[in-house]
N, CA, C and O of each residue as an XYZ file, in Angstrom:
676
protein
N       0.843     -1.182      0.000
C       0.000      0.000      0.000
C       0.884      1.240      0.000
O       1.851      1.304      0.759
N       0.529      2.358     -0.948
C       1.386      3.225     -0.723
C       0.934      4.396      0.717
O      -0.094      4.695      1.324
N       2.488      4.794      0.762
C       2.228      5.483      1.811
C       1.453      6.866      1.511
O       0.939      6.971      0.397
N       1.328      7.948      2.433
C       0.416      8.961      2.371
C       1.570     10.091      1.233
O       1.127     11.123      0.729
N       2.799      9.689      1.051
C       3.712     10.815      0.636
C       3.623     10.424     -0.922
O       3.743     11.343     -1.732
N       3.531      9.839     -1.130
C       2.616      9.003     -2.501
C       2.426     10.871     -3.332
O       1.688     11.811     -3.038
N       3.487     10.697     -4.409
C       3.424     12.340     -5.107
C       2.173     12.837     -5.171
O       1.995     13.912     -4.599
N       1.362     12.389     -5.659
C      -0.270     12.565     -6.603
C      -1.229     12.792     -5.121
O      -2.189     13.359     -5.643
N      -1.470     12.741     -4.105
C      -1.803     12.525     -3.010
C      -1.645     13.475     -1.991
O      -2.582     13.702     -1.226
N      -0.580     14.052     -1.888
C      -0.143     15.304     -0.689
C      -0.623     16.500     -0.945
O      -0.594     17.326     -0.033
N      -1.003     16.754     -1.837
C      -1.769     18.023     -2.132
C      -3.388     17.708     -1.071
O      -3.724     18.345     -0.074
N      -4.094     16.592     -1.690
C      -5.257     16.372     -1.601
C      -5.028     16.125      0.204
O      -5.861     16.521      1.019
N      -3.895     15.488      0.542
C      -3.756     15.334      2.036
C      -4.068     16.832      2.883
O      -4.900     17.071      3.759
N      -3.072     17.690      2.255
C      -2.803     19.189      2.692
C      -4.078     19.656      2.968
O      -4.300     20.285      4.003
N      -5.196     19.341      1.905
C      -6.600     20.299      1.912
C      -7.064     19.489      2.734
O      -6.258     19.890      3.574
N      -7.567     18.785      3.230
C      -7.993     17.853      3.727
C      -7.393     18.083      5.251
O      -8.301     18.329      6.045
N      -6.057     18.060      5.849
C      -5.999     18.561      6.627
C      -6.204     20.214      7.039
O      -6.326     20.614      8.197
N      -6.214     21.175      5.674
C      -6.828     22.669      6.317
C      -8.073     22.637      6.336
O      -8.639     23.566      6.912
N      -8.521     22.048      5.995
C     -10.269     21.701      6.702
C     -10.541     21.572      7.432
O     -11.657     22.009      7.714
N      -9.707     20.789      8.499
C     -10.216     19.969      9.571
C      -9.616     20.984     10.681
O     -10.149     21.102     11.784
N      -8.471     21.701     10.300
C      -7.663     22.982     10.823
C      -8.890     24.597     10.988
O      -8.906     25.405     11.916
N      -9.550     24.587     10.042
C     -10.261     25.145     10.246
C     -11.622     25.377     10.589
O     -12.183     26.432     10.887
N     -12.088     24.147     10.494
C     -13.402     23.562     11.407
C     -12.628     23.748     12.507
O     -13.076     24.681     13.173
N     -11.306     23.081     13.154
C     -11.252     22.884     14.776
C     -11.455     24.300     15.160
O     -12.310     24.648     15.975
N     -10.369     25.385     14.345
C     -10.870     26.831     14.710
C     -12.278     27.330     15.066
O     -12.503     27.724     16.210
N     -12.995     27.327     14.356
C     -14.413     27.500     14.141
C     -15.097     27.318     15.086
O     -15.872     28.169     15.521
N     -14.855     25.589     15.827
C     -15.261     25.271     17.010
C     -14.882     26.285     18.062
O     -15.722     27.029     18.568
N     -13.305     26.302     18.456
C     -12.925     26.987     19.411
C     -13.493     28.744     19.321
O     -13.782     29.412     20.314
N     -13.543     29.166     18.075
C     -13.929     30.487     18.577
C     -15.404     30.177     18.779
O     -15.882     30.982     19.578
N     -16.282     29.306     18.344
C     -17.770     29.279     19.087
C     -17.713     28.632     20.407
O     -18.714     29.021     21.009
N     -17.114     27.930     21.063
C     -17.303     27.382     21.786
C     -16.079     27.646     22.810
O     -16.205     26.874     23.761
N     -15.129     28.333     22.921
C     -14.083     28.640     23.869
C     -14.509     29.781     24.206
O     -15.104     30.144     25.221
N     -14.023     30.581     22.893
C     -14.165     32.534     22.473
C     -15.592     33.123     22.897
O     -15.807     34.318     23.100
N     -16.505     32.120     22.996
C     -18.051     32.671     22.569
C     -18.437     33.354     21.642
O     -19.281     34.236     21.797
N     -17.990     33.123     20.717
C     -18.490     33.839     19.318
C     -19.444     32.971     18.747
O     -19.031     31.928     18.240
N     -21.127     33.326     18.741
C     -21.992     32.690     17.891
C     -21.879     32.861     16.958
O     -21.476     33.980     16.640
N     -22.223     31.642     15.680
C     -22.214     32.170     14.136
C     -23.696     32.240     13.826
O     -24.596     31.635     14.409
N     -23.820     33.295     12.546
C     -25.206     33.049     12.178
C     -25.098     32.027     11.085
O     -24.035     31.436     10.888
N     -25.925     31.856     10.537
C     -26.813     31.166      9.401
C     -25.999     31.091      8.383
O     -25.812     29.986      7.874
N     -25.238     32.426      7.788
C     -24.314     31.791      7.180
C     -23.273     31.168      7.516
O     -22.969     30.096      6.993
N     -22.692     31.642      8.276
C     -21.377     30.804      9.065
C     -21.646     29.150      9.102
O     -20.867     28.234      8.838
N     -22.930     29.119      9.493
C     -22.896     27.803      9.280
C     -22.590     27.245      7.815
O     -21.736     26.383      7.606
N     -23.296     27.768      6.927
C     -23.377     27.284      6.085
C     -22.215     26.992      5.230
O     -22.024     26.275      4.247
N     -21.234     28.101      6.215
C     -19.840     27.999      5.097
C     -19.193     26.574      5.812
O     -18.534     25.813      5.103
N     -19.391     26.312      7.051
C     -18.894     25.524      7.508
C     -19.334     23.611      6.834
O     -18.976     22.453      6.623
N     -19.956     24.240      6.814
C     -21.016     22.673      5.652
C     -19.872     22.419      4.367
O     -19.441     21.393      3.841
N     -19.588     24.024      4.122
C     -18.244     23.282      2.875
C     -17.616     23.334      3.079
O     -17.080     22.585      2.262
N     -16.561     23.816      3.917
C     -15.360     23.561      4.770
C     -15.384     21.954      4.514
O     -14.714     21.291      3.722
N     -16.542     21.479      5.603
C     -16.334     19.992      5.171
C     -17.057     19.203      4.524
O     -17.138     18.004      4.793
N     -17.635     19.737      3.647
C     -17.551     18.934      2.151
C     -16.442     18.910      1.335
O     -16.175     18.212      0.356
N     -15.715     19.969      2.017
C     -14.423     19.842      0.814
C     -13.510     19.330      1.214
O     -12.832     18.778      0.347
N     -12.995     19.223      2.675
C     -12.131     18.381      3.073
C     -12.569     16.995      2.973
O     -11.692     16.200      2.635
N     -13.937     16.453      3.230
C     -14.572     15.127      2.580
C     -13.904     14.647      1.567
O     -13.492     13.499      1.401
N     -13.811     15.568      0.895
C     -13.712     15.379     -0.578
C     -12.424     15.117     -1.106
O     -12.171     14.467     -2.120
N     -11.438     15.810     -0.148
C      -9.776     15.324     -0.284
C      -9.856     14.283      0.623
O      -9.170     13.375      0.153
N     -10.340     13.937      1.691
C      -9.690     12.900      2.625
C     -10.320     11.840      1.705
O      -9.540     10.919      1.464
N     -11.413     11.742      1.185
C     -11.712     10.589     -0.020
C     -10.760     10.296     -0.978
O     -10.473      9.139     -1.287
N     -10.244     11.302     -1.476
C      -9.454     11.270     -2.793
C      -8.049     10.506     -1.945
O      -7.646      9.426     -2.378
N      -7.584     10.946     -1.119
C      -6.737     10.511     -0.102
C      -6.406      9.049      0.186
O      -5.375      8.377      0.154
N      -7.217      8.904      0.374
C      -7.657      7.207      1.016
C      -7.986      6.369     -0.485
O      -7.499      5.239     -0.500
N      -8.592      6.689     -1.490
C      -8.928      6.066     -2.558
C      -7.772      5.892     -3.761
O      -7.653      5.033     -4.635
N      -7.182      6.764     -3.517
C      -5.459      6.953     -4.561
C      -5.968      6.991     -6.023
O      -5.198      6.759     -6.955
N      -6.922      7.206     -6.159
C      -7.065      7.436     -8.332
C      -6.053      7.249     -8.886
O      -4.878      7.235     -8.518
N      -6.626      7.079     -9.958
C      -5.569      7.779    -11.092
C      -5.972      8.737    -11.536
O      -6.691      9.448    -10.834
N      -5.626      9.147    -12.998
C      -5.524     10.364    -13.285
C      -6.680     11.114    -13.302
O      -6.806     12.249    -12.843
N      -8.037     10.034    -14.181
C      -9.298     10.376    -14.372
C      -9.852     11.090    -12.852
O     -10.593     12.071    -12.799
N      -9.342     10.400    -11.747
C      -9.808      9.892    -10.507
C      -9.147     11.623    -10.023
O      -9.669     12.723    -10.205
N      -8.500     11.444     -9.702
C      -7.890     12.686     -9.618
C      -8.392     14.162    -10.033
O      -8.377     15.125     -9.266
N      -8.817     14.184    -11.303
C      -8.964     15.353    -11.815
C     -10.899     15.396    -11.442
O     -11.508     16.436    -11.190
N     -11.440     14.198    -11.497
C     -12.733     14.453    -10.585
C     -12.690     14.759     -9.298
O     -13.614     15.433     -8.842
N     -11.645     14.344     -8.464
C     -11.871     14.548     -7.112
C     -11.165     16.252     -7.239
O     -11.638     17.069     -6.450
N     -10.366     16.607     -7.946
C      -9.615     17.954     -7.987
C     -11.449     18.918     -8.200
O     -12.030     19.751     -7.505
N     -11.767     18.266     -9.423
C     -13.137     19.463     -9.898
C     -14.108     19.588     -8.925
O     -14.599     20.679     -8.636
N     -14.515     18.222     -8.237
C     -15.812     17.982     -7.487
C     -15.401     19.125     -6.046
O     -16.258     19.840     -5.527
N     -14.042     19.084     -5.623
C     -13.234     19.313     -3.916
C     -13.554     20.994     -4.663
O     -14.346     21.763     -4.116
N     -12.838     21.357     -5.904
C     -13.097     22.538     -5.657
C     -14.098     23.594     -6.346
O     -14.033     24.787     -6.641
N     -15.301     22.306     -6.486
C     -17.019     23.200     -6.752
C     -17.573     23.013     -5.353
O     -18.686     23.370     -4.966
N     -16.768     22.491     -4.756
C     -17.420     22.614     -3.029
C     -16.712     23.748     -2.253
O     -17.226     24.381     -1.331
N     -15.633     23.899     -2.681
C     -14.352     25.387     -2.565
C     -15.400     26.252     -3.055
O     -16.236     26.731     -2.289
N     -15.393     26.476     -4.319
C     -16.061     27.786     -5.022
C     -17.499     27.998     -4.419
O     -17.850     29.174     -4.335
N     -18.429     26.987     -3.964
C     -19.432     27.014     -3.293
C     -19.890     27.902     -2.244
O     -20.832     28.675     -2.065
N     -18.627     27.405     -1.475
C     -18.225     27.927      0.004
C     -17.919     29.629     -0.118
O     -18.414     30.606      0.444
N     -17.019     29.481     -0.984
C     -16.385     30.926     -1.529
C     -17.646     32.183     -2.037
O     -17.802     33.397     -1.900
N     -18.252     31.220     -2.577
C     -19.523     32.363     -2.701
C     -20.035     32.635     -1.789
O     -20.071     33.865     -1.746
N     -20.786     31.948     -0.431
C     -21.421     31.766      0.188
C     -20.695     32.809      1.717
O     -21.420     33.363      2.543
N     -19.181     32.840      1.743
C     -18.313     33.841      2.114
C     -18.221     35.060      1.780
O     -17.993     35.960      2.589
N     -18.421     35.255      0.318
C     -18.352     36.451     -0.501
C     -19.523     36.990      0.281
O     -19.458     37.820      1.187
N     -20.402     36.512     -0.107
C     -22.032     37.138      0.556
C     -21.925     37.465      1.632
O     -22.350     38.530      2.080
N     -21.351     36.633      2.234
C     -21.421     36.684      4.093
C     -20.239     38.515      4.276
O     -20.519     39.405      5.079
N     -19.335     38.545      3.542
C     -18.014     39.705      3.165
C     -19.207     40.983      2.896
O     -19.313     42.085      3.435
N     -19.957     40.372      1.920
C     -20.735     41.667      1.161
C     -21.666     42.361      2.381
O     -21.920     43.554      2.552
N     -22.025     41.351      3.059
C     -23.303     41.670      4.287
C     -23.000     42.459      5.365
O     -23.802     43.113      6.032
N     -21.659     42.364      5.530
C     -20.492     42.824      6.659
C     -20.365     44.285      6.537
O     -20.491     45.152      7.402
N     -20.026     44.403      4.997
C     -19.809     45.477      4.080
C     -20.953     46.456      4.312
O     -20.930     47.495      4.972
N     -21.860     45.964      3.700
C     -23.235     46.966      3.708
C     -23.474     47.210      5.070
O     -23.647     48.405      5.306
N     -23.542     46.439      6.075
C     -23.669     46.956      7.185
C     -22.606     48.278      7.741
O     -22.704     48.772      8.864
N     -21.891     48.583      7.003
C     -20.898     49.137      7.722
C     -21.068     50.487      6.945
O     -20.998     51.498      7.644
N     -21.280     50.651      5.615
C     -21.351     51.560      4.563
C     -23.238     51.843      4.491
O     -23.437     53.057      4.480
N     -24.523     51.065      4.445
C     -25.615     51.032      4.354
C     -26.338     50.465      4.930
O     -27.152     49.794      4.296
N     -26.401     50.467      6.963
C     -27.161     50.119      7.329
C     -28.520     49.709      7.426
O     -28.990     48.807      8.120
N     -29.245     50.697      6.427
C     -30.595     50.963      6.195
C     -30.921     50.035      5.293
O     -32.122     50.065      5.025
N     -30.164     49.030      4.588
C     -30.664     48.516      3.521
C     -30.982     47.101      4.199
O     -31.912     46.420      3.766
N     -30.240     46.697      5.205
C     -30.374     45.297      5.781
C     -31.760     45.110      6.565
O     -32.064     45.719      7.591
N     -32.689     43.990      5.780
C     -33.578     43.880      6.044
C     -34.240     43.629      7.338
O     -35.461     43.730      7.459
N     -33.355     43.262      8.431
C     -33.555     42.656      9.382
C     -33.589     41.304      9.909
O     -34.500     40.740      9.303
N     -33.126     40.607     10.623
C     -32.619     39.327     11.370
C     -33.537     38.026     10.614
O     -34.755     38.206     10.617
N     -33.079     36.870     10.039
C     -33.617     35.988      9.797
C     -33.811     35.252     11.077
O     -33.840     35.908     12.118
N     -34.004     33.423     11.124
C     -34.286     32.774     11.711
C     -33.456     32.136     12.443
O     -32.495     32.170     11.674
N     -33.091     31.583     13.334
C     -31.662     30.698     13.152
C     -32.065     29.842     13.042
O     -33.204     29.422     13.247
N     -30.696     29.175     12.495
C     -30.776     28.309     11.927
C     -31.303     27.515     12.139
O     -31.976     27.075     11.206
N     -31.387     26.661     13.703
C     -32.143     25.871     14.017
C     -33.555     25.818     13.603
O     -34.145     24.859     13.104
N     -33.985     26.922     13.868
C     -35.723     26.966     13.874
C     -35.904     27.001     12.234
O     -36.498     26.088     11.659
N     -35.369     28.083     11.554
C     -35.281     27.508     10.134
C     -35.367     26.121      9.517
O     -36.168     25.864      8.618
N     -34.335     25.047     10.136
C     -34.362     24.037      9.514
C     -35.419     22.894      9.665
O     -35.834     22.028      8.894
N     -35.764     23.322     11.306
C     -37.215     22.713     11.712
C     -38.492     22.752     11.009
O     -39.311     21.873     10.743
N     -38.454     23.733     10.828
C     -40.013     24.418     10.150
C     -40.068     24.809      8.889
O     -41.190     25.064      8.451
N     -38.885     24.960      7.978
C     -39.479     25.492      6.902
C     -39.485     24.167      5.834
O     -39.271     23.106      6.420
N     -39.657     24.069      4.625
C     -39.307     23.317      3.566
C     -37.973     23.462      3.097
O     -37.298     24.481      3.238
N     -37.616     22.426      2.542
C     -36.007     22.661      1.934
C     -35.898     23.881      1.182
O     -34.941     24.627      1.389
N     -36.794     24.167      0.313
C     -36.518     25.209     -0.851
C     -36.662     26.653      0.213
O     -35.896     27.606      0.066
N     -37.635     26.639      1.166
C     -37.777     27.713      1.831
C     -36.576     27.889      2.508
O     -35.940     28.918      2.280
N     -36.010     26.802      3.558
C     -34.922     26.866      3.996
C     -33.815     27.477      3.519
O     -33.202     28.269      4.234
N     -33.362     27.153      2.082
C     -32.235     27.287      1.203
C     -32.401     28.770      1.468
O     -31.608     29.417      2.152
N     -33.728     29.385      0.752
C     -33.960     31.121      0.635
C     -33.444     31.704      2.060
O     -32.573     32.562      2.205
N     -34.121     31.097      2.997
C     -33.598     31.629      4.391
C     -32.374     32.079      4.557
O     -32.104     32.910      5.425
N     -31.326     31.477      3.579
C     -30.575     31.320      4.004
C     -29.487     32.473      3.784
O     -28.406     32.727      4.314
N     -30.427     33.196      2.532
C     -29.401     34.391      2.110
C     -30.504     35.606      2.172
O     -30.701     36.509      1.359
N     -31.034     35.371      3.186
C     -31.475     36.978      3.491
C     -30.889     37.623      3.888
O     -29.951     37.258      4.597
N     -31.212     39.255      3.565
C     -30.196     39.955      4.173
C     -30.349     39.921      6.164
O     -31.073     40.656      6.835
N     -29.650     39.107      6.544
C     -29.308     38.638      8.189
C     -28.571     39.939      8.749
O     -27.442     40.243      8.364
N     -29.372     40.773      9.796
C     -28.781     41.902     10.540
C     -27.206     41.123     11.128
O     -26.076     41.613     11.151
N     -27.594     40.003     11.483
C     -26.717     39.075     12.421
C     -25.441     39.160     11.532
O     -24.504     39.782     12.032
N     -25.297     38.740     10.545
C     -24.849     38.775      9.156
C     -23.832     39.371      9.279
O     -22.716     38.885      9.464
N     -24.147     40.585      9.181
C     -23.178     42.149      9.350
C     -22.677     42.503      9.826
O     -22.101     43.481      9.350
N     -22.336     42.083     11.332
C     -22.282     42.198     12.330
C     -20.550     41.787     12.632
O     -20.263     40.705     13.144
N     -19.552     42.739     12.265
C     -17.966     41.773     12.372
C     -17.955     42.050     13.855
O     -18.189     43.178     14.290
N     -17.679     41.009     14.637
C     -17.050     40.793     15.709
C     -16.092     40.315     16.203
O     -15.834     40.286     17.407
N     -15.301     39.781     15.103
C     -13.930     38.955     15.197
C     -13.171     39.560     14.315
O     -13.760     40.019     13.336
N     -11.711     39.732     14.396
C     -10.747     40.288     12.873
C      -9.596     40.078     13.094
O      -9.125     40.081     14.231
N      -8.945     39.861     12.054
C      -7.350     39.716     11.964
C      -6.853     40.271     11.099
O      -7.172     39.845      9.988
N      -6.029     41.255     11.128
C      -4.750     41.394     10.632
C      -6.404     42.769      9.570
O      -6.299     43.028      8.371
N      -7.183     43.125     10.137
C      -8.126     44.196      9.553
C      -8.846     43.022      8.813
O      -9.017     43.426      7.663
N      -9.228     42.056      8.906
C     -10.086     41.099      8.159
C     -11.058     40.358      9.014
O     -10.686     39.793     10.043
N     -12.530     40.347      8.531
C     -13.362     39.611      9.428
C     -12.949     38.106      9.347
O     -11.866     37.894      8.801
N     -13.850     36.729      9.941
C     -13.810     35.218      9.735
C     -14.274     35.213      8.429
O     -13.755     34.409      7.655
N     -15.260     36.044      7.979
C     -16.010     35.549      6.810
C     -14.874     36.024      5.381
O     -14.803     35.530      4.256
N     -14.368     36.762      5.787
C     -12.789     37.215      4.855
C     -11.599     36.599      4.596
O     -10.826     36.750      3.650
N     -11.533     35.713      5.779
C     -10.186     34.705      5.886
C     -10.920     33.891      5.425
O     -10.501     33.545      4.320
N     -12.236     33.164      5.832
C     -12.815     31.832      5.111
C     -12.804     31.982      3.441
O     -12.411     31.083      2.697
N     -13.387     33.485      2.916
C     -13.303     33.123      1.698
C     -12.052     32.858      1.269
O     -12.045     32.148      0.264
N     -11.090     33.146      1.634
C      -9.320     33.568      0.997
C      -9.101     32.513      0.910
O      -8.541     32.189     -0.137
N      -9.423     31.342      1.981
C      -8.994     30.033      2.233
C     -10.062     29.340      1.005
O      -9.443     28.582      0.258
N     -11.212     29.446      0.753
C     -11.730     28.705     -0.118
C     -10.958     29.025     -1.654
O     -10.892     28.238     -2.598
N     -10.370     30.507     -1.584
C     -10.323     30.370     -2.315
C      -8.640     29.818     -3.214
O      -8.409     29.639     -4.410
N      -7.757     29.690     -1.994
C      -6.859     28.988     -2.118
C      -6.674     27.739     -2.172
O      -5.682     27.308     -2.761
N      -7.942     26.549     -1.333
C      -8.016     25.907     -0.913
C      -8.513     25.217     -2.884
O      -7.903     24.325     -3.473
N      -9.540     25.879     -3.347
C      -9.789     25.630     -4.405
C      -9.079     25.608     -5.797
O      -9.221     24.893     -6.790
N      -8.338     26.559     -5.525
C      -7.017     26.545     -6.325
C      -6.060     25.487     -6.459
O      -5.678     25.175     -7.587
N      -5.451     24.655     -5.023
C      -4.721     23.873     -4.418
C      -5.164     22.410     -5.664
O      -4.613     21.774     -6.562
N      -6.786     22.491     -4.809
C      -7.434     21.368     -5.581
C      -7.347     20.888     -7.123
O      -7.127     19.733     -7.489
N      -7.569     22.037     -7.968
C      -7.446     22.121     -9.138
C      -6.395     22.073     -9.683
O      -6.520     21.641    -10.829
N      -5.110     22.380     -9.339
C      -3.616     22.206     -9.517
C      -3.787     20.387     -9.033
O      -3.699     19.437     -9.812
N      -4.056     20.319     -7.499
C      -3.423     18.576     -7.409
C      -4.113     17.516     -8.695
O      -3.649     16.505     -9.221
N      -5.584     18.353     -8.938
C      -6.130     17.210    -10.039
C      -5.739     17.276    -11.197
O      -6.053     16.406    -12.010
N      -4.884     18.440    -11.555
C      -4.802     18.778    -13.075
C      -2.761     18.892    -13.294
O      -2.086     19.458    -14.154
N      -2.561     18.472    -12.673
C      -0.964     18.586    -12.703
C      -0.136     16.826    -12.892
O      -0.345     15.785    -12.269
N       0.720     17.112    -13.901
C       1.420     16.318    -14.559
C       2.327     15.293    -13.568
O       3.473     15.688    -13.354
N       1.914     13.966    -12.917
C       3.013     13.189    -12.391
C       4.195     13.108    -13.079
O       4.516     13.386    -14.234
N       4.885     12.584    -11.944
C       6.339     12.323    -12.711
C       6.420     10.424    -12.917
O       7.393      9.903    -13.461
C-alpha cells in the first residue's frame, strides 16, 4: 500500500488537513471565544467539510488520473461554493458598515429555520439579508472570519485544481 507521501496525493492530504484545521478553529472560537455564528457561518462551515470530505476521499482512494482530476473538480465546486457563500457573508459585513438601512432585518436561526421550513424555503432563508450577518465581531490582521474563510476557499480551491490537473512524474 502506498504510503500517504505518494506524489499525486499530498496536495489532496494538505486540503484535507486545512479543513479539519479550520473547522477545529471555528469550534474553538464558538465554543471557547463565545463567538456565535449566524446562518451563514454555518453554512460555510457545511463546505469547509464537504471539501475536506472530498480530499480525505481522494486521499484514502489513490485514483488515477481520471480519478484525480474528478476529485480535484468535485473538492473545488465545493471550494467555489463555500467561496460564494463567504463572498455574501463579506458583502453583508460590508453593507452593514457603509448602508445600514438597507439590511432587512434578522432571519431565523438556523435551528428553527431548519425545523419548520421546507427545503426550498430553507435554502432562501438562508441568504437573506441577516442583521446578524453584518455584524464583524472577530478580525485579523483588519479582516473579518467571513474574509479569511473566503481567501482560504479560495486557495483551498485553487490547491485542488492544480493537485487534479498537474502532470506526475
Amino acid at each position: 500500500m502506498p504510503s500517504l507521501r505518494t506524489p499525486g496525493y499530498s496536495p489532496f492530504a494538505l486540503v484535507a488537513f486545512a479543513c479539519a484545521a479550520l473547522m477545529g478553529y471555528a469550534l474553538f472560537a464558538q465554543h471557547v471565544q463565545g463567538f456565535e455564528p449566524c446562518m451563514l457561518c454555518m453554512v460555510q462551515r457545511v463546505f469547509v467539510c464537504a471539501t475536506g470530505l472530498v480530499a480525505l476521499i481522494a486521499v484514502l482512494h489513490r485514483p488515477g488520473v481520471v480519478g484525480r482530476r474528478v476529485y480535484g473538480i468535485l473538492g473545488a465546486l465545493m471550494a467555489g461554493t463555500g467561496a460564494y457563500v463567504a463572498g455574501r457573508h463579506v458583502y453583508l459585513q460590508q453593507l452593514a458598515l457603509t448602508a445600514p438601512e438597507q439590511l432587512d432585518g434578522c432571519a431565523p436561526s438556523f435551528e428553527y429555520a431548519l425545523q419548520n421550513y421546507g427545503l426550498p424555503k430553507f435554502l432562501g432563508a438562508i441568504f437573506i439579508r441577516d442583521q446578524d450577518c453584518g455584524v464583524i465581531d472577530w478580525t485579523f490582521l483588519g479582516l473579518s472570519m467571513p474574509a479569511w474563510v473566503l481567501i482560504w476557499f479560495v486557495v483551498i480551491a485553487l490547491v485542488l485544481l492544480w493537485a487534479g490537473f498537474r502532470r506526475m512524474r
